[in-house]
C-alpha positions in Angstrom: 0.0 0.0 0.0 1.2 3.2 -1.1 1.4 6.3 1.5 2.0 9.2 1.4 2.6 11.9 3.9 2.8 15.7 3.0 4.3 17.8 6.0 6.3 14.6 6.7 8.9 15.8 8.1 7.1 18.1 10.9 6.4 16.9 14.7 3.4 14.9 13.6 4.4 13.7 10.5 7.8 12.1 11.7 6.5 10.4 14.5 3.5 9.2 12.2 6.5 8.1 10.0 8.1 5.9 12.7 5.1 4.4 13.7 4.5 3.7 10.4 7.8 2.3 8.6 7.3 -0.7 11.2 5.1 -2.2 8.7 7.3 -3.4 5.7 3.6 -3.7 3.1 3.7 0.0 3.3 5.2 2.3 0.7 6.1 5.6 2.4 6.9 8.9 0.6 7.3 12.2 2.5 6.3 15.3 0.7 7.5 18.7 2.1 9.3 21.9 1.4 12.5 21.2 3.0 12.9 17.4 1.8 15.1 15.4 3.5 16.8 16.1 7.0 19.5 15.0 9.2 17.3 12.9 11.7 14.6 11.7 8.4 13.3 8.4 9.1 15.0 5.5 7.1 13.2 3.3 3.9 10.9 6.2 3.5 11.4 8.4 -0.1 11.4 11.9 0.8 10.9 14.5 -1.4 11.0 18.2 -1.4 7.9 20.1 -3.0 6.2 23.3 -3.8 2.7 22.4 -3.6 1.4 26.4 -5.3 3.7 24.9 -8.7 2.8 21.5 -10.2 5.4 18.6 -11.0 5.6 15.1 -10.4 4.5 15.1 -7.2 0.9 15.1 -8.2 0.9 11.6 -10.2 2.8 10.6 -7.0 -0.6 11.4 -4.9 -3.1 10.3 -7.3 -1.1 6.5 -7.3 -1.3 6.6 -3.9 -3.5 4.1 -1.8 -3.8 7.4 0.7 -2.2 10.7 1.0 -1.9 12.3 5.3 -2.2 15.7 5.1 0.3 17.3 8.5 0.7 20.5 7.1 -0.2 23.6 9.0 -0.1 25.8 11.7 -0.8 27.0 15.3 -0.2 30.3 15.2 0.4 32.9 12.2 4.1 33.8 10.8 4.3 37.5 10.4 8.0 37.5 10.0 7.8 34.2 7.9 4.5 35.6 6.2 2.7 32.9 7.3 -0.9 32.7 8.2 -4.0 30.1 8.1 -4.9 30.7 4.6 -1.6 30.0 2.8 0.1 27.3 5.6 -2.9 25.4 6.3 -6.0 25.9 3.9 -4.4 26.7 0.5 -1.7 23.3 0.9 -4.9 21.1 1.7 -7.3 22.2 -1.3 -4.5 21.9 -3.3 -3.7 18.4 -2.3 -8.1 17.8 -2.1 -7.7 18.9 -5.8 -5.5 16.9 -7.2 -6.5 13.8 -6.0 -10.1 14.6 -7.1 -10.6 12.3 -10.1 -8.3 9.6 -8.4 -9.3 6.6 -5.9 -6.5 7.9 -3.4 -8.0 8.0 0.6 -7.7 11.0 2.0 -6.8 12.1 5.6 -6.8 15.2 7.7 -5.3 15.8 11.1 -7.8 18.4 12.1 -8.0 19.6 16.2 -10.3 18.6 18.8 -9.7 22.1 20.5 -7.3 25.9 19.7 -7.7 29.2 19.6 -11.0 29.5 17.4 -8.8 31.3 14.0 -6.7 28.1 14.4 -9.8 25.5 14.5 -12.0 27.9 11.5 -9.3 27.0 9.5 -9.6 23.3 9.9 -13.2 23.2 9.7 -12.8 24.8 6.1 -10.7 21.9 5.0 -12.7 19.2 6.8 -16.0 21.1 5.0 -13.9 20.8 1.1 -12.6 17.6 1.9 -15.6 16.2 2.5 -17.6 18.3 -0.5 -15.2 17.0 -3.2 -13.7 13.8 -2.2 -17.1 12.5 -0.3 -16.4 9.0 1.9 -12.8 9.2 0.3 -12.1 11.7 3.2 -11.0 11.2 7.0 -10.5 13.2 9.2 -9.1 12.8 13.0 -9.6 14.9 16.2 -6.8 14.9 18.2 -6.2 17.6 21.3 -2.7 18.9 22.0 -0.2 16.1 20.7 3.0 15.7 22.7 5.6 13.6 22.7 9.4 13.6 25.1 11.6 14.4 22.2 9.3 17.9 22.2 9.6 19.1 26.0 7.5 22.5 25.1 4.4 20.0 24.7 5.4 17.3 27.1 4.9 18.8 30.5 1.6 20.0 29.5 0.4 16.7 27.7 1.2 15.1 30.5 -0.7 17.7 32.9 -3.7 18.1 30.7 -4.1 14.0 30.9 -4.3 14.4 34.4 -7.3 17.0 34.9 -9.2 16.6 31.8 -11.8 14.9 34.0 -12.6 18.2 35.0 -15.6 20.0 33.5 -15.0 21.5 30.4 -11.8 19.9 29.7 -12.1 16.9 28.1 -12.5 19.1 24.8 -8.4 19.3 25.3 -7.9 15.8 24.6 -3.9 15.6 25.0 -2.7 12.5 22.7 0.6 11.2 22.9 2.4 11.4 19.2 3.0 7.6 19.3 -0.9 6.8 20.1 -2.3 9.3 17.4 0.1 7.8 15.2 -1.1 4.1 15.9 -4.5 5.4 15.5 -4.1 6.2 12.0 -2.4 3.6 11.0 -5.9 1.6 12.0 -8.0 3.4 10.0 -5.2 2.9 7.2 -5.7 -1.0 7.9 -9.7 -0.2 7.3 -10.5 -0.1 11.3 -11.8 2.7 13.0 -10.6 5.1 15.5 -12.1 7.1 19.0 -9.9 10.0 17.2 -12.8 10.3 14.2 -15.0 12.1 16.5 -15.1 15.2 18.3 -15.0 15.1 21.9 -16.8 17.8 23.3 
């Protein structure tokens, strides 16, 4: 099965890549601006696009078995003139796009919870996704994902698991990178996942 992650070598997408490479059936291709990097998981084919200009990269996603969109986000960039609409929304239609008239799966790691310009932005793509690509899109929910190689997230991951009991918490739904990262690779395998609904 062919996979292939765009934002691949970000925090989500390399941990989702370790998880995955595990499993030999897999074909793994990592799709991002920068390419290849120094710690870049081995036996997966990295390459480095510009999703705004097209190339070879788009017959690459409408082969694919699925395409894992991890590109965006938290905050705007002023200084690196980044904001919602060209880091988050723009990258995903054009991915939704291309794979349009294709078979190729398609998932989105959305949010469970953010600041609300943050979470408008992934309801746009989860609303386009779902418009042009119909069942063919999934999307997952996760809360703040944290993982021990990423201290700034760590602590608090490991705090917010703690109290989300509390009323009006639960919407926070800390993840650890590794589970999230299992999780998908279920619903790659045709299973499903707590992570494909909101938790409010």
């Amino acid at each position: 099965m062919k996979v292939v992650i765009v934002g691949g070598t970000g925090f989500v997408g390399q941990g989702l890549l370790q998880v995955l490479v595990k499993d030999k059936s897999l074909e793994l291709y990592s799709l991002s601006r920068g390419g290849k990097r120094f710690r870049s998981v081995a036996d997966v084919t990295y390459q480095q696009v510009d999703l705004q200009r097209t190339g070879a990269w788009q017959v690459l996603l409408k082969e694919a078995d699925w395409v894992i969109d991890c590109v965006g986000i938290l905050w705007p960039d002023r200084k690196r003139q980044l904001n919602y609409q060209n880091a988050s929304i723009k990258p995903a239609k054009q991915i939704i796009t291309t794979i349009k008239t294709s078979e190729t799966k398609f998932l989105f790691i959305s949010a469970n919870a953010g600041p609300p310009a943050y979470l408008k932005a992934k309801r746009t793509v989860e609303k386009y996704a779902r418009q042009v690509l119909g069942k063919r899109a999934y999307v997952v929910y996760p809360g703040l994902i944290y993982d021990r190689t990423k201290k700034s997230t760590y602590y608090l991951g490991k705090i917010l698991h703690v109290i989300t009991f509390l009323p009006g918490l639960k919407k926070y739904r800390p993840v650890e990178r590794k589970i999230l990262a299992q999780a998908i690779e279920k619903i790659l395998q045709g299973e499903t996942s707590e992570f494909e609904m909101l938790r409010k």
